[in-house]
C-alpha positions in Angstrom: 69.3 275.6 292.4 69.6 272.4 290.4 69.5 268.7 292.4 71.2 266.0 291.4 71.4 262.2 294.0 69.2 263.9 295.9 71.6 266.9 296.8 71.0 270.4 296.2 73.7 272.0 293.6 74.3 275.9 295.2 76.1 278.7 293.6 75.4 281.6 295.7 75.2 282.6 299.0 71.4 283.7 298.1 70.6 280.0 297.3 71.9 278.6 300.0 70.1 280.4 302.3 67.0 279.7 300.2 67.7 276.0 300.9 68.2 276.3 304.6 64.8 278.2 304.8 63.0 275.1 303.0 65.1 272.4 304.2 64.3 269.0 305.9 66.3 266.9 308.3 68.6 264.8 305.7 68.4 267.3 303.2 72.1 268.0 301.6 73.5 270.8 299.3 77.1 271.1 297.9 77.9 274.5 298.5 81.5 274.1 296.7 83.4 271.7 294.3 87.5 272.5 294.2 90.0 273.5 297.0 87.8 275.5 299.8 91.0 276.7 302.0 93.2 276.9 298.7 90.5 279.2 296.8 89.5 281.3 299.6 93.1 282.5 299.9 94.6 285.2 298.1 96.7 283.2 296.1 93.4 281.4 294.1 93.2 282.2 290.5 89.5 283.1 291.8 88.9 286.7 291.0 89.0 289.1 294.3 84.6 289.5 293.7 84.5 285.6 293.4 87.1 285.3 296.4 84.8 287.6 298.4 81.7 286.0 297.4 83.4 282.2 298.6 84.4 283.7 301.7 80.6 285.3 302.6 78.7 281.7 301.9 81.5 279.5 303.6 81.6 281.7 306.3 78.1 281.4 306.4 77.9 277.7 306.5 80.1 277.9 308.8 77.7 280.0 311.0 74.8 277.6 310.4 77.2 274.5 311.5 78.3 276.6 314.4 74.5 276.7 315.5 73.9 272.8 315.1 72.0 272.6 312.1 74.4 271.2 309.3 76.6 268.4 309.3 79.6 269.5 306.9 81.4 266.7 304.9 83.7 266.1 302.1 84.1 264.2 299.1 86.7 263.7 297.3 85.5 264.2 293.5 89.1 263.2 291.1 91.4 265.9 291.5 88.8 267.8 293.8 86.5 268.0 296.7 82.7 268.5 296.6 81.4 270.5 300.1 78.5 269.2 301.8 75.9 270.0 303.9 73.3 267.9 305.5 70.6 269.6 307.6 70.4 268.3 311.1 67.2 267.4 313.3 66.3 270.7 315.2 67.3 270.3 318.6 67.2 273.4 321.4 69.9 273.3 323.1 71.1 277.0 324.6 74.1 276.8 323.9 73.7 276.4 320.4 72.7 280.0 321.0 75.2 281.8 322.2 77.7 280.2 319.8 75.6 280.9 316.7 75.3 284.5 318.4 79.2 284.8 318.5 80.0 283.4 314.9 76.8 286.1 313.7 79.0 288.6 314.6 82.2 288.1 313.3 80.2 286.7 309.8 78.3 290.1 309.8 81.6 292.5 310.2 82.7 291.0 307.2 79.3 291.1 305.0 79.9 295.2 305.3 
């Protein structure tokens, strides 16, 4: 993982979980620079491995948003977008439970 402005540069699904297990409140990665919807479709010029491997760590930042504990953002970067990430304070709230529960699952089936 590289930082640059005080975000976190990630590549791999690997990583990003590696930042969420040292993060801080106010901590932000970029998890993707380009066309998230457009490259996670099977049109892309991503490979189907690559495609597969985008689809795994947006679903799972997806999942981690779905249990209150990023912020996601864009930013428009030229002709693309950087995807960001900004760890929220921990708050309990039960809820946050059962929909992180419900987005495990369907984030899971796919990861087999």
């Amino acid at each position: 993982m590289l930082s640059v402005n005080n975000e976190t540069l990630i590549d791999t699904l690997d990583e990003f979980e590696s930042f969420m297990a040292q993060s801080k409140p106010g901590d932000r990665c970029c998890y993707y620079r380009g066309f998230l919807w457009a490259d996670r479709s099977k049109f892309s010029d991503l490979s189907e491995a690559d495609r597969d491997q985008l689809d795994r760590l947006a679903d799972r930042v997806w999942f981690w948003k779905d249990a209150n504990r990023v912020r996601l953002t864009q930013r428009r970067e030229g002709e693309h977008c950087a995807y960001l990430a900004t760890v929220r304070p921990r708050r309990f709230n039960p809820a946050d439970l059962f929909r992180s529960e419900q987005r495990r699952e369907k984030v899971f089936e796919t990861d087999v």
